[in-house]
C-alpha positions, -999 to +999 in steps of 0.1 A: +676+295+609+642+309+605+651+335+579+670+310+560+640+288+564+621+311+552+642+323+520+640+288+510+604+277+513+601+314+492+628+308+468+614+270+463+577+282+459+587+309+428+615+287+415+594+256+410+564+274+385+597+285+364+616+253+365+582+235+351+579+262+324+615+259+314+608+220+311+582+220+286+587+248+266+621+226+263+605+191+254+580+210+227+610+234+208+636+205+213+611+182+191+591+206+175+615+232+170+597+269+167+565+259+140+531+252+152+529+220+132+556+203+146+573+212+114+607+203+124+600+179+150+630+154+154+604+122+159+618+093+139+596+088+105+566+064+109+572+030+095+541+023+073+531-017+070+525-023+031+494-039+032+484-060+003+457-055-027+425-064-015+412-092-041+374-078-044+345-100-030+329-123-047+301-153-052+322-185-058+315-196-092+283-222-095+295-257-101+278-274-132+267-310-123+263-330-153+251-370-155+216-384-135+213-364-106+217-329-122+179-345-140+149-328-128+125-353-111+088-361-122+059-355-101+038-386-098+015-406-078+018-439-061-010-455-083+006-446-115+039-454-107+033-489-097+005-497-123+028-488-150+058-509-133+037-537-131+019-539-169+059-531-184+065-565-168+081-554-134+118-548-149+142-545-123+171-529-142+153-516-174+133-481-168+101-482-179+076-453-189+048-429-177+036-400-176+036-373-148+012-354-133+017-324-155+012-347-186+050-351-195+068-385-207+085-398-179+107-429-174+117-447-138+133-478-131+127-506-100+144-480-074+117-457-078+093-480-068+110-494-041+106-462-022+067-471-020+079-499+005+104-489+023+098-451+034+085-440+061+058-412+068+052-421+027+015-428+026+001-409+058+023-391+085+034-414+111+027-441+084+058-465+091+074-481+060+061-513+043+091-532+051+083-527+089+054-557+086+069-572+054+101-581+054+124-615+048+116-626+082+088-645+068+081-664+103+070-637+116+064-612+085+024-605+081+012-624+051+048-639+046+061-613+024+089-599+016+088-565+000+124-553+013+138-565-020+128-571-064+135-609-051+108-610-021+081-590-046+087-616-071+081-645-048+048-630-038+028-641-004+023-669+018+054-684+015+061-716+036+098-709+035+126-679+023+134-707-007+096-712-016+069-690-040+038-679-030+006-664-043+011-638-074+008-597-056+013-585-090-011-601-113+011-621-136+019-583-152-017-572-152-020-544-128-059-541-124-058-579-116-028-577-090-037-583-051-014-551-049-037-531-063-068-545-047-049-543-010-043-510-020-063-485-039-099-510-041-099-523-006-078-498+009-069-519+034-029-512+036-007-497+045-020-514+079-033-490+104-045-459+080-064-433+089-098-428+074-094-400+047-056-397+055-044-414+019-057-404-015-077-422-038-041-424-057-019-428-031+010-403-025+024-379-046+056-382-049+091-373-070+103-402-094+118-404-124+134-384-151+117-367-182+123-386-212+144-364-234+132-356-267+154-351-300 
């Protein structure tokens, strides 16, 4: 039993180096057959995915706005904007003209000046808008005014009533007469709660109106 033991623990450890050998030199000629570049290997062809043409990158072509907000706005102040308003009659729907602070013809309408009253952090920062103290609760509104609206300008201050009229803010159309101009740029006394040196002598500059077009 020993010797027989013993011839197969031998014939195991030389036949085992062989029988590896055999096995690989069989998986490399059975695919690759006897070249060095796989020449004649048996491996089914590789499947390529067509991919598609790549469309080539591009910036998306700018989009041409046309009609009143494709119009540059003009740079102004708060005086001029209002003292021209107020001595072309205060239209509410027809624009009316000045000139910028670069010297060119301008033209606005009501909703330009409207943002005088109603915007906030307009006239100093922090400032709150007009419409905060004056507004069409005239009971407790300061000086009973409305400014929220064309209407509640119109109809002035110290009303007794929404129905009612009070005293003229803008002068009867002359500008240097107008209590707006005297709260505002002589007595500098509004907006309510300003700073000392925090508004210009001409109010805030702001963006209004479109340049008049010319033939």
């Amino acid at each position: 039993m020993n010797k027989d033991l013993k011839t197969w623990i031998l014939g195991f450890a030389f036949g085992l180096p062989v029988f590896l050998l055999l096995f690989i030199a069989a998986l490399y000629f059975g695919n690759c057959g006897f070249g060095e570049q796989c020449g004649y290997s048996r491996l089914p062809a590789v499947i390529h995915t067509p991919i598609p043409t790549l469309i080539p990158a591009g910036m998306p072509a700018p989009e041409t706005i046309s009609g009143p907000s494709a119009s540059v706005k003009c740079t102004t102040d708060a005086r001029t904007l209002l003292s021209t308003w107020v001595d072309a009659g205060s239209p509410e729907s027809e624009p009316f003209a000045f000139t910028d602070r670069n010297g060119s013809a301008c033209q606005a309408a009501f909703a330009d000046v409207q943002t005088l009253f109603v915007e906030g952090n307009l006239w100093y920062t922090g400032a709150l808008g007009c419409t905060t103290c004056h507004n069409p609760t005239l009971s407790a509104a300061s000086a009973q005014m409305d400014l929220s609206s064309y209407a509640g300008i119109l109809a002035g201050s110290r009303r007794a009533s929404p129905e009612a009229t009070g005293n003229d803010i803008l002068g009867g159309g002359n500008w240097a007469a107008s209590l707006l101009n005297d709260m505002l740029f002589v007595q500098q006394k509004m907006p309510f709660g300003r700073p000392p040196g925090a508004v210009a002598a001409d109010g805030p500059v702001l963006l209004a109106g479109t340049p008049v077009q010319t033939p």
